[in-house]
N, CA, C and O atoms as a GROMACS GRO file, in nm:
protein
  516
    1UNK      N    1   0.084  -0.118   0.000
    1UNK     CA    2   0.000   0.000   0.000
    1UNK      C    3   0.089   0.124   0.000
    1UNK      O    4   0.164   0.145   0.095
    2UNK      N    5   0.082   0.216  -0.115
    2UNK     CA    6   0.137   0.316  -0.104
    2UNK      C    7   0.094   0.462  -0.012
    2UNK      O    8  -0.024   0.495  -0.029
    3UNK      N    9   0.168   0.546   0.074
    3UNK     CA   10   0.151   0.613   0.163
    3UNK      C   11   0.140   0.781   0.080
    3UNK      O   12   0.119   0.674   0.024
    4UNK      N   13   0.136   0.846   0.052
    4UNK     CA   14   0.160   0.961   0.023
    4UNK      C   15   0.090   1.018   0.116
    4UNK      O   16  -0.013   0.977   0.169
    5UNK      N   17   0.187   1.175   0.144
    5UNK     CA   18   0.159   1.272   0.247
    5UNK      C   19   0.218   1.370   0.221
    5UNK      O   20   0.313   1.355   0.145
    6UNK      N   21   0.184   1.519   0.276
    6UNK     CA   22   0.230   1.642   0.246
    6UNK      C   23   0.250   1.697   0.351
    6UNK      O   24   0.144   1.738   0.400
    7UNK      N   25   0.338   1.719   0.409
    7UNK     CA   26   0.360   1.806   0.499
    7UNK      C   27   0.411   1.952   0.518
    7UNK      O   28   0.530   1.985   0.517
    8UNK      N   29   0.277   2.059   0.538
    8UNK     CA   30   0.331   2.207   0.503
    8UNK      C   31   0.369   2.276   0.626
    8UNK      O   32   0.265   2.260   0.691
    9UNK      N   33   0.458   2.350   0.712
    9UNK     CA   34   0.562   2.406   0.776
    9UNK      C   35   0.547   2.554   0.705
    9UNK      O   36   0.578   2.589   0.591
   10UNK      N   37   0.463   2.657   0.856
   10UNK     CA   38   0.466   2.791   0.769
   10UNK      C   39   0.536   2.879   0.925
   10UNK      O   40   0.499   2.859   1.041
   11UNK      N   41   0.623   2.958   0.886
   11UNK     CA   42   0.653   3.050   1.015
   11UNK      C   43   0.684   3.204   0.898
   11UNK      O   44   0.714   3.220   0.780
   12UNK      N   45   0.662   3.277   0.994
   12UNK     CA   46   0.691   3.419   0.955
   12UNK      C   47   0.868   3.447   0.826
   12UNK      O   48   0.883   3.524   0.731
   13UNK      N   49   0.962   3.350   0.886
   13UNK     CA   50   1.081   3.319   0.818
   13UNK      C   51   1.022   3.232   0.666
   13UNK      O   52   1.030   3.270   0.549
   14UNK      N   53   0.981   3.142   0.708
   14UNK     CA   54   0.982   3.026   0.591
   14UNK      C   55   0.879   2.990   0.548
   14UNK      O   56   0.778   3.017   0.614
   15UNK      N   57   0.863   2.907   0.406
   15UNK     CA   58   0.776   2.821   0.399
   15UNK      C   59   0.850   2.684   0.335
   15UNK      O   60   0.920   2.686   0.234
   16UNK      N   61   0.812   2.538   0.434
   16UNK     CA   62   0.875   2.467   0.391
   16UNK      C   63   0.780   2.345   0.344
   16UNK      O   64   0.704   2.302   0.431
   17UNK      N   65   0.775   2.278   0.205
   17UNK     CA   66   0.697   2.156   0.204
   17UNK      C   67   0.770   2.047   0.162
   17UNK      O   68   0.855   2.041   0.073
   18UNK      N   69   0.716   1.940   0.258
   18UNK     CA   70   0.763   1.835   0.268
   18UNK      C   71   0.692   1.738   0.231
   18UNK      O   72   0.608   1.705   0.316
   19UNK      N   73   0.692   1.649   0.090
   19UNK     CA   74   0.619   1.554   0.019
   19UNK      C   75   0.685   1.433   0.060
   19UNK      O   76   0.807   1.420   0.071
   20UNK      N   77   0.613   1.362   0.078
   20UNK     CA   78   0.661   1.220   0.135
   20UNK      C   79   0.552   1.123   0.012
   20UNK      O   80   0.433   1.135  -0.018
   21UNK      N   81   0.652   1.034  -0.030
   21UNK     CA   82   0.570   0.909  -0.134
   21UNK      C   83   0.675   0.761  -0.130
   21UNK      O   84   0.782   0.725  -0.177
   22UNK      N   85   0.566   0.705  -0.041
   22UNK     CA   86   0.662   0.580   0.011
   22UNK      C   87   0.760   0.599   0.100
   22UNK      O   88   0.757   0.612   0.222
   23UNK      N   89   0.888   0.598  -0.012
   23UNK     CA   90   1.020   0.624   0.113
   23UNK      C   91   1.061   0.723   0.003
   23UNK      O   92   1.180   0.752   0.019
   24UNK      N   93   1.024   0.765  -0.067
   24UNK     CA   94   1.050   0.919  -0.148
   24UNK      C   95   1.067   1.005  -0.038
   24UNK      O   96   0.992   0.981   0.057
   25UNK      N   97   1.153   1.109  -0.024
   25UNK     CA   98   1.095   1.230   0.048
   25UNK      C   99   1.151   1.313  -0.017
   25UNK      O  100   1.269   1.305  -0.050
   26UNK      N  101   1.063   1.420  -0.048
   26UNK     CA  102   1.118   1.583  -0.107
   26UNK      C  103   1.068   1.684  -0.059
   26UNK      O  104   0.949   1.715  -0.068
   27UNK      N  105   1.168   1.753   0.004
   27UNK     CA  106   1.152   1.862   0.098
   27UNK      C  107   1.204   2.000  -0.001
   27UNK      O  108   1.321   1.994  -0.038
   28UNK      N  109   1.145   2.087  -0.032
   28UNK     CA  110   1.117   2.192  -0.027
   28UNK      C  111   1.136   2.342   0.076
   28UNK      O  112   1.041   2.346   0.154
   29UNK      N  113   1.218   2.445   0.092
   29UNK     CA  114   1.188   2.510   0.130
   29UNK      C  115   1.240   2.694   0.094
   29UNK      O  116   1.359   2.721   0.075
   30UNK      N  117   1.141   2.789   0.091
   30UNK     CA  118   1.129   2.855   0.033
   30UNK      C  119   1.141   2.995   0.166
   30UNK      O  120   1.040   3.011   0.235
   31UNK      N  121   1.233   3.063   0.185
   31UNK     CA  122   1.270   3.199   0.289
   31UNK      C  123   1.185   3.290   0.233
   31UNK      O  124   1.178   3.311   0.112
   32UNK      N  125   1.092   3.370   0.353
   32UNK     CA  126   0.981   3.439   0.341
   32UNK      C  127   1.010   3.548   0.250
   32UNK      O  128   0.914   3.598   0.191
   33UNK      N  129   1.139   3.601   0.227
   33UNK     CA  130   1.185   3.723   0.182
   33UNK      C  131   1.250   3.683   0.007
   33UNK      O  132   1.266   3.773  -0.076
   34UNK      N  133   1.272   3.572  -0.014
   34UNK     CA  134   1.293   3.553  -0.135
   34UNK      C  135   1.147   3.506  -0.175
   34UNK      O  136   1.144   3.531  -0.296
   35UNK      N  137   1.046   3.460  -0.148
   35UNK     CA  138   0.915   3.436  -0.191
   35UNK      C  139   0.856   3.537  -0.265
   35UNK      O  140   0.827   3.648  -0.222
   36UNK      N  141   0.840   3.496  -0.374
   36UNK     CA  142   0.777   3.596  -0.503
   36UNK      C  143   0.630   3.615  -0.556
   36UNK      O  144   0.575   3.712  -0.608
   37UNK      N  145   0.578   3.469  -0.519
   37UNK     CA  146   0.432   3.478  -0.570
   37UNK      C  147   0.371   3.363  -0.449
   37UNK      O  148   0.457   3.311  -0.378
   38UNK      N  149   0.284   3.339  -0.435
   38UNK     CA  150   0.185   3.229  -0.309
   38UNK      C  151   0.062   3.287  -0.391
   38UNK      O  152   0.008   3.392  -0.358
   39UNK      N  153   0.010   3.185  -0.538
   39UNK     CA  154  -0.122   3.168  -0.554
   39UNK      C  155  -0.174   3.128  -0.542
   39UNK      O  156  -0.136   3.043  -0.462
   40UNK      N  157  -0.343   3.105  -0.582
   40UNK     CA  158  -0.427   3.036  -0.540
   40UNK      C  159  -0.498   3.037  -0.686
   40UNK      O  160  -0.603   3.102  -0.689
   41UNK      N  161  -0.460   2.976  -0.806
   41UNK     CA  162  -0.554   3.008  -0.900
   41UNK      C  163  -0.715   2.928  -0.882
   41UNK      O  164  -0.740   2.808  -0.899
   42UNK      N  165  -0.801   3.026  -0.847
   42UNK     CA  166  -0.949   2.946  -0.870
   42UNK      C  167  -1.025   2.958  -1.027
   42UNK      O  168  -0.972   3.001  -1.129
   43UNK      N  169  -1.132   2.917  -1.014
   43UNK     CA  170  -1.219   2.933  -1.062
   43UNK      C  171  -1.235   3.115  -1.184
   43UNK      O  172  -1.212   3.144  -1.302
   44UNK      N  173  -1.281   3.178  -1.074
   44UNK     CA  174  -1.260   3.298  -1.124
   44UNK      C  175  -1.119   3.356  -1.195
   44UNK      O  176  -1.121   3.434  -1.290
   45UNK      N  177  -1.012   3.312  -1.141
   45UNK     CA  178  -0.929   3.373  -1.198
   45UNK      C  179  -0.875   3.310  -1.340
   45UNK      O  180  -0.798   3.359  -1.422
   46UNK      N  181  -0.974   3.129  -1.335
   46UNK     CA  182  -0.931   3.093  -1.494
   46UNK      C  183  -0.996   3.177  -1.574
   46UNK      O  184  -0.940   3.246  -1.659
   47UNK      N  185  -1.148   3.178  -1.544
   47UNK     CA  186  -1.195   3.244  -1.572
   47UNK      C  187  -1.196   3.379  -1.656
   47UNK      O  188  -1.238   3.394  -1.771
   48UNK      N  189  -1.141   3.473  -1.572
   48UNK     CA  190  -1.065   3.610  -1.611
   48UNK      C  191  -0.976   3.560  -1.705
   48UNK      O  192  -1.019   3.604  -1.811
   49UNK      N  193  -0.876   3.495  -1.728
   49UNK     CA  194  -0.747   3.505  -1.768
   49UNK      C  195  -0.804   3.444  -1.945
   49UNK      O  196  -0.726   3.470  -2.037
   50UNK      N  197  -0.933   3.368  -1.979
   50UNK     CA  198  -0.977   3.307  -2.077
   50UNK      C  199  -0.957   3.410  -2.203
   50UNK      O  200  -0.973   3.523  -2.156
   51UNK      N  201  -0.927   3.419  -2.348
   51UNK     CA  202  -0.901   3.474  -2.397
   51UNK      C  203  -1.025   3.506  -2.489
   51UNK      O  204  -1.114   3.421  -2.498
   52UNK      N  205  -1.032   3.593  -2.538
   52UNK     CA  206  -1.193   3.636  -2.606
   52UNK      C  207  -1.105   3.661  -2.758
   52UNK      O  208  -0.986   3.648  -2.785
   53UNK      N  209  -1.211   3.698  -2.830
   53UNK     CA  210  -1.217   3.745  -2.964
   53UNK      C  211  -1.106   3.851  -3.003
   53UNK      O  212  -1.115   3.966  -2.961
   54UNK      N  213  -1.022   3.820  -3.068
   54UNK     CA  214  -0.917   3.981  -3.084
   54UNK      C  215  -0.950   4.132  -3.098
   54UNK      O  216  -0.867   4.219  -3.070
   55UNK      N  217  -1.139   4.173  -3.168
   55UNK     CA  218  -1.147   4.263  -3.175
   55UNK      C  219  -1.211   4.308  -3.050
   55UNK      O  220  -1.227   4.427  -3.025
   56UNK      N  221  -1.242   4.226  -2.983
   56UNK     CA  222  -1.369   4.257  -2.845
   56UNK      C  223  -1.250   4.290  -2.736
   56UNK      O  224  -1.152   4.224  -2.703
   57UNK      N  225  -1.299   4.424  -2.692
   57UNK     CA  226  -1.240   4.435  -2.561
   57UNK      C  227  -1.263   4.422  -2.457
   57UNK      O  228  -1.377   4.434  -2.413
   58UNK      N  229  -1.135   4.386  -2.366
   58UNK     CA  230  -1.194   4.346  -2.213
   58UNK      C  231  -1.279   4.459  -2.178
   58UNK      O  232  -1.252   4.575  -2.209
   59UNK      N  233  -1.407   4.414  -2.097
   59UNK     CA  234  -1.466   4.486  -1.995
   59UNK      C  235  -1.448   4.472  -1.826
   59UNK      O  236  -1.465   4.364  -1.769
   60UNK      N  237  -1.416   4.578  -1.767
   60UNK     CA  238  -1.352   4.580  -1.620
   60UNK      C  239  -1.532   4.602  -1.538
   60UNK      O  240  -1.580   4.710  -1.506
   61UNK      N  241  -1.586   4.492  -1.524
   61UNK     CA  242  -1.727   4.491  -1.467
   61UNK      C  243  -1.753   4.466  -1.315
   61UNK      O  244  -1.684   4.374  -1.270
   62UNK      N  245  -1.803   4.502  -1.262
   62UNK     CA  246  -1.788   4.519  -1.104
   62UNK      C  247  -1.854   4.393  -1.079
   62UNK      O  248  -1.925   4.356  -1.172
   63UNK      N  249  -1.849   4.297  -0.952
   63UNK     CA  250  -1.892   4.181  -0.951
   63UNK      C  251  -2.030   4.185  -0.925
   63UNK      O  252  -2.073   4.248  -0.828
   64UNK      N  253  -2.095   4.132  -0.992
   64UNK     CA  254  -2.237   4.104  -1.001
   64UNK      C  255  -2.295   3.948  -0.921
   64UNK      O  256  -2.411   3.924  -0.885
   65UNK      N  257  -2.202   3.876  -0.913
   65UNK     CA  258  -2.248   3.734  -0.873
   65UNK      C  259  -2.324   3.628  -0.991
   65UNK      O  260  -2.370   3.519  -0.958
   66UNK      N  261  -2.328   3.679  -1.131
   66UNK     CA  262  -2.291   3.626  -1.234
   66UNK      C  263  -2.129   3.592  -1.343
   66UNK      O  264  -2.074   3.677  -1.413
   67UNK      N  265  -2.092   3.470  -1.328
   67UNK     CA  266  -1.966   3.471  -1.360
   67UNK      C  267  -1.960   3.501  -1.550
   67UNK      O  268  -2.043   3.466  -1.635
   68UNK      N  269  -1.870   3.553  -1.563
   68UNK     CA  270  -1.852   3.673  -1.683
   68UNK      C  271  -1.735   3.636  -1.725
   68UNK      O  272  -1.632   3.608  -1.664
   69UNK      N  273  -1.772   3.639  -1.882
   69UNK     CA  274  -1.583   3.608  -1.938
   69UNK      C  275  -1.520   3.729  -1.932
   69UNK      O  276  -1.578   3.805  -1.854
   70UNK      N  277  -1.397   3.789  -2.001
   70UNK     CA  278  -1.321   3.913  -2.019
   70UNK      C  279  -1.418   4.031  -2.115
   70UNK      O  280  -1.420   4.152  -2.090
   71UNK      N  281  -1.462   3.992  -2.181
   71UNK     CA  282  -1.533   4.028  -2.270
   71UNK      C  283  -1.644   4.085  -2.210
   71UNK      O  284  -1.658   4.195  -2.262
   72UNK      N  285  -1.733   4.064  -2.123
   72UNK     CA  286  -1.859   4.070  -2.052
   72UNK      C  287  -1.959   4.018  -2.078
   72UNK      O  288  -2.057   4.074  -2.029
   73UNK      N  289  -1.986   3.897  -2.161
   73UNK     CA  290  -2.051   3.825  -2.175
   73UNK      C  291  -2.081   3.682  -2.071
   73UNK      O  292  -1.986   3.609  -2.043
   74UNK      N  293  -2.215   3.653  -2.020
   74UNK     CA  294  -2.194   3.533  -1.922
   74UNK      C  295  -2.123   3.441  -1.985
   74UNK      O  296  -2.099   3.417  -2.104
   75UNK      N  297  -2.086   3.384  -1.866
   75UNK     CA  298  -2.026   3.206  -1.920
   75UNK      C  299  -2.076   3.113  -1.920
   75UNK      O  300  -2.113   3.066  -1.813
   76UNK      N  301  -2.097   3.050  -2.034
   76UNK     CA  302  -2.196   2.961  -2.065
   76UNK      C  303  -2.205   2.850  -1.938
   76UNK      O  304  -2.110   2.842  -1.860
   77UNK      N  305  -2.342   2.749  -1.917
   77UNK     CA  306  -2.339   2.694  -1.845
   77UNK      C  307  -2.264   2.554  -1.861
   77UNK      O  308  -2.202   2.494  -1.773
   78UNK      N  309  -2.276   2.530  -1.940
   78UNK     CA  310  -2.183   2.390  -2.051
   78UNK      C  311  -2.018   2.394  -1.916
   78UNK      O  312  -1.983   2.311  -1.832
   79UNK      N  313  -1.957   2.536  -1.957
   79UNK     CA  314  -1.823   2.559  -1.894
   79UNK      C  315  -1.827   2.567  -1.760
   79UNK      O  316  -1.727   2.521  -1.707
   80UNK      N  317  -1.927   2.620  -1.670
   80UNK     CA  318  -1.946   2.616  -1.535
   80UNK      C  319  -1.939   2.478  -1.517
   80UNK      O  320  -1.845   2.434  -1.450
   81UNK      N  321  -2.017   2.405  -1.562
   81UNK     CA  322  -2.075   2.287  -1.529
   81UNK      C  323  -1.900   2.140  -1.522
   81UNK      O  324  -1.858   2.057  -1.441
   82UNK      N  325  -1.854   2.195  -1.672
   82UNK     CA  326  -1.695   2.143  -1.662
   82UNK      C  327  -1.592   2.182  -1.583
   82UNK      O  328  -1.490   2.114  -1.596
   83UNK      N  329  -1.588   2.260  -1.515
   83UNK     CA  330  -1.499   2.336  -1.429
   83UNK      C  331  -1.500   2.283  -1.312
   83UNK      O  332  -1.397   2.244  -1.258
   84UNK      N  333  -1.657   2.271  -1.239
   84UNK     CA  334  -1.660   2.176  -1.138
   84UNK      C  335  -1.642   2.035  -1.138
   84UNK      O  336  -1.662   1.956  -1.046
   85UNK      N  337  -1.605   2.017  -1.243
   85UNK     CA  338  -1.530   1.822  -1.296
   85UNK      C  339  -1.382   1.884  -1.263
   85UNK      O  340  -1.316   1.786  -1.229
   86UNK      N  341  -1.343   1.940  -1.260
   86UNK     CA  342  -1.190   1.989  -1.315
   86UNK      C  343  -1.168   2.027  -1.156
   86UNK      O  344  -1.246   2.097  -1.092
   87UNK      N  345  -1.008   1.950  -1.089
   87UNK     CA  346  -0.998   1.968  -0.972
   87UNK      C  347  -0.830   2.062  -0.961
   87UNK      O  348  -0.723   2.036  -1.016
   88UNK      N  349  -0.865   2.167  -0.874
   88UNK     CA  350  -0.794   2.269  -0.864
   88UNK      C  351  -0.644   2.248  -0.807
   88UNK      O  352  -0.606   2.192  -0.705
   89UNK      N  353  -0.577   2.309  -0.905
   89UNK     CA  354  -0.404   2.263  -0.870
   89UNK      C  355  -0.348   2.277  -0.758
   89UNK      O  356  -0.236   2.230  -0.737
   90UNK      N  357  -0.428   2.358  -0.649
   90UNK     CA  358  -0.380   2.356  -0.509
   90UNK      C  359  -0.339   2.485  -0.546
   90UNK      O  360  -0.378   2.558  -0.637
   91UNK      N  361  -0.240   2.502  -0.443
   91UNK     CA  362  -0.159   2.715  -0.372
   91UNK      C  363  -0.042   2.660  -0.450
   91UNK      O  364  -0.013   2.540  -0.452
   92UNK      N  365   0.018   2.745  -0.508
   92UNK     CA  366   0.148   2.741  -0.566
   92UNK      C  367   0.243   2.870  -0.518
   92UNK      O  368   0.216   2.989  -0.502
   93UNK      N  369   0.366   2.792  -0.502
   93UNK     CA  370   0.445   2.931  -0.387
   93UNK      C  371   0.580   2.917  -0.530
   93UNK      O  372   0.605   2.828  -0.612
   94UNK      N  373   0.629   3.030  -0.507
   94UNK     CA  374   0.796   3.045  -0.630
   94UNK      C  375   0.871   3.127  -0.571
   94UNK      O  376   0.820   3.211  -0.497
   95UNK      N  377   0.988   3.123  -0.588
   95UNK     CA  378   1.085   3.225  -0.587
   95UNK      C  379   1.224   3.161  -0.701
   95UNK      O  380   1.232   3.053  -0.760
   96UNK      N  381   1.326   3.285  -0.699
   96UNK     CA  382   1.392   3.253  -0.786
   96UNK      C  383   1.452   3.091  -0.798
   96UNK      O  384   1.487   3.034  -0.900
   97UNK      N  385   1.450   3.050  -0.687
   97UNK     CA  386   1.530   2.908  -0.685
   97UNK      C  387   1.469   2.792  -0.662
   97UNK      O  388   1.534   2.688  -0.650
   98UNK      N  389   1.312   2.794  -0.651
   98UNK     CA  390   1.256   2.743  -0.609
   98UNK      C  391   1.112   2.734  -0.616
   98UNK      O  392   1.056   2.842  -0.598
   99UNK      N  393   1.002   2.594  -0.645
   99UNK     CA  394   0.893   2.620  -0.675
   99UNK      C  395   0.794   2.481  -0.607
   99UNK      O  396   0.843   2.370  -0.627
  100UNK      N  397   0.696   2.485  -0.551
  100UNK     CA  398   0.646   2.411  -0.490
  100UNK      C  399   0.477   2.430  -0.495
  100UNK      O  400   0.407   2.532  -0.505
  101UNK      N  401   0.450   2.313  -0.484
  101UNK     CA  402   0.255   2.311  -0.504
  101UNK      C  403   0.206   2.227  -0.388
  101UNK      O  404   0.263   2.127  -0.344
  102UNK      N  405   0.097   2.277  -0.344
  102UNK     CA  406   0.039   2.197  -0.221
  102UNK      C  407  -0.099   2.246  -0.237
  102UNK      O  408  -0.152   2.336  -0.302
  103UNK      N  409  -0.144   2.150  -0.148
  103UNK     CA  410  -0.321   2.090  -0.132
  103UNK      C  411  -0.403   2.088  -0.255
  103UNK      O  412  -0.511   2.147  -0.261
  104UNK      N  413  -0.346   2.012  -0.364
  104UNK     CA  414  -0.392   1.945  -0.465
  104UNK      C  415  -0.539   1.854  -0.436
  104UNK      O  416  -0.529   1.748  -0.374
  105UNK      N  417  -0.632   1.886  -0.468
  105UNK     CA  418  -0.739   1.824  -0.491
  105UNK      C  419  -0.832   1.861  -0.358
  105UNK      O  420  -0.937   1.802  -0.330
  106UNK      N  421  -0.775   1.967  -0.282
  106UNK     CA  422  -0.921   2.009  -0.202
  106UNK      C  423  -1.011   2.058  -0.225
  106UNK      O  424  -0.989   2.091  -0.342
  107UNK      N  425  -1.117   2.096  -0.200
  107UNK     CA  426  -1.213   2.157  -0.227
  107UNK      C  427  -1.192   2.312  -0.207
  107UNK      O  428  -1.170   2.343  -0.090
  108UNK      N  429  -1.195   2.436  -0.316
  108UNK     CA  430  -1.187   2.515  -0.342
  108UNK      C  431  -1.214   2.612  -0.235
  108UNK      O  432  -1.158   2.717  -0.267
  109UNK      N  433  -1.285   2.626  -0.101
  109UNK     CA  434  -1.299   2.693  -0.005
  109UNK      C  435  -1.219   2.672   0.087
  109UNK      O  436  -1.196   2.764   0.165
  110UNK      N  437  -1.152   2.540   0.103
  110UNK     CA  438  -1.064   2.508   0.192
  110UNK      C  439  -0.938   2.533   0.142
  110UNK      O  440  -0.857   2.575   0.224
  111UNK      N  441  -0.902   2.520   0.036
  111UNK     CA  442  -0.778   2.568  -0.043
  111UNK      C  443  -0.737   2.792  -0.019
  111UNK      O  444  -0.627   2.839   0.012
  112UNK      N  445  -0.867   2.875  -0.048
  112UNK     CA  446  -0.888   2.972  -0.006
  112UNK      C  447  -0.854   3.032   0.143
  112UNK      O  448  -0.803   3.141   0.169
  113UNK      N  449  -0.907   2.905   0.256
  113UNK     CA  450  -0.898   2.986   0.394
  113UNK      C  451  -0.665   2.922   0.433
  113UNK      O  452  -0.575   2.974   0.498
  114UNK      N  453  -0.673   2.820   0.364
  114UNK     CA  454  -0.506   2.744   0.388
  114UNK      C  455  -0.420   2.862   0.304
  114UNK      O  456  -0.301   2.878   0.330
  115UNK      N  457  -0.483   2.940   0.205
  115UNK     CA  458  -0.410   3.022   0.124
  115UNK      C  459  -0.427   3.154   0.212
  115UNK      O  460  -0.311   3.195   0.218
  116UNK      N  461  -0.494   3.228   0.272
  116UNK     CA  462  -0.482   3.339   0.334
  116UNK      C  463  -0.450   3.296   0.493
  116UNK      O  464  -0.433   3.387   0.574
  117UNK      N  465  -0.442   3.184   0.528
  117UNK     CA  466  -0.354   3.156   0.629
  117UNK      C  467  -0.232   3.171   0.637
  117UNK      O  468  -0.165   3.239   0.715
  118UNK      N  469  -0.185   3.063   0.503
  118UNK     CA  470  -0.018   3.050   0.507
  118UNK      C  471   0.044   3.241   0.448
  118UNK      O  472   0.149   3.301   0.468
  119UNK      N  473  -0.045   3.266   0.398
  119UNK     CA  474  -0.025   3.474   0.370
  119UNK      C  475  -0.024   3.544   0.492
  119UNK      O  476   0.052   3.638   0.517
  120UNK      N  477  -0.119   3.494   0.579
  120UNK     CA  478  -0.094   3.559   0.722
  120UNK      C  479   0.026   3.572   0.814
  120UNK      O  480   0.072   3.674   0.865
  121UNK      N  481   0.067   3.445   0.824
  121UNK     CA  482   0.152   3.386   0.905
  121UNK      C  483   0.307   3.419   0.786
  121UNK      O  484   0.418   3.446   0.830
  122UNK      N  485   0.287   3.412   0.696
  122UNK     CA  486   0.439   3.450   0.648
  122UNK      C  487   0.415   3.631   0.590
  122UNK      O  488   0.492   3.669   0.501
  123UNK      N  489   0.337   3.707   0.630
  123UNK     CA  490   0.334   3.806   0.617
  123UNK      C  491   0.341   3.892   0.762
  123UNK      O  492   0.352   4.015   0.761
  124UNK      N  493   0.335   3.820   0.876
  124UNK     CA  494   0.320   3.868   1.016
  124UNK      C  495   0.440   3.935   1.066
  124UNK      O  496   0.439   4.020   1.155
  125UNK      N  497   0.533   3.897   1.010
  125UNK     CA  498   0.694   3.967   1.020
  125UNK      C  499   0.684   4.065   0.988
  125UNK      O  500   0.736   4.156   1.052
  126UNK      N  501   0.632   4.081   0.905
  126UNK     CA  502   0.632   4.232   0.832
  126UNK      C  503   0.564   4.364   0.867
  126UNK      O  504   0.608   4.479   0.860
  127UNK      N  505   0.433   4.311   0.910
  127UNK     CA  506   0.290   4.406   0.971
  127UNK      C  507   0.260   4.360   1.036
  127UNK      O  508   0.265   4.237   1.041
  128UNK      N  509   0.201   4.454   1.145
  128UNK     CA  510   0.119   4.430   1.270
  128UNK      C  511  -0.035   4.398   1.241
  128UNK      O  512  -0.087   4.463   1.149
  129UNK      N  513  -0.112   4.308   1.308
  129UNK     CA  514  -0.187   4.284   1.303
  129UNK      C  515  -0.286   4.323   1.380
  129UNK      O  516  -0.399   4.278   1.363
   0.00000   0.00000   0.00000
């Protein structure tokens, strides 16, 4: 029986992840101050990023609670409907030397509150809370 596990390690200094598969282990770790990006691509932001028609320009539309391509047209339900088949790549952290992905296949709200957590806690050095 194979074991896989992830183990994420967040302090104000670091972020370190530690993938364990079998007797694999790959450890990861990334110093708060060389850290360049900690995303969270969801839903919306594939969304946004989808490319429209070359002559149609983006529209910058205030959120309505209807999801909207670049363009301002809704998004069809066909694509909503595939998106929730489609399971989200997890938080992705980078810096120059270094690149790491975690919580692959959670559910999109829980991925959200682990992503403005691990932002909290490695942003706490910096600002008072």
């Amino acid at each position: 029986m194979e074991r896989k596990a992830t183990i994420v390690t967040v302090a104000p200094a670091f972020l370190r992840v530690e993938e364990r598969d079998g007797r694999k282990k790959r450890l990861t770790e990334i110093p708060a101050d060389e850290l360049e990006e900690l995303e969270l691509p969801t839903g919306k932001v594939t969304i946004n990023s989808a490319e429209t028609r070359k002559k149609v320009p983006k529209i910058d539309l205030p959120d309505t609670g209807v999801p909207r391509l670049p363009d301002g047209r809704p998004v069809p339900r066909i694509l909503l409907s595939l998106m929730k088949l489609v399971r989200l790549p997890g938080i992705m952290a980078r810096s120059d030397s270094a690149c790491v992905q975690f919580g692959t296949g959670l559910p999109e709200d829980e991925l959200r509150y682990l992503h403005a957590l691990v932002k909290r806690i490695l942003t706490s050095g910096k600002e008072k809370w």
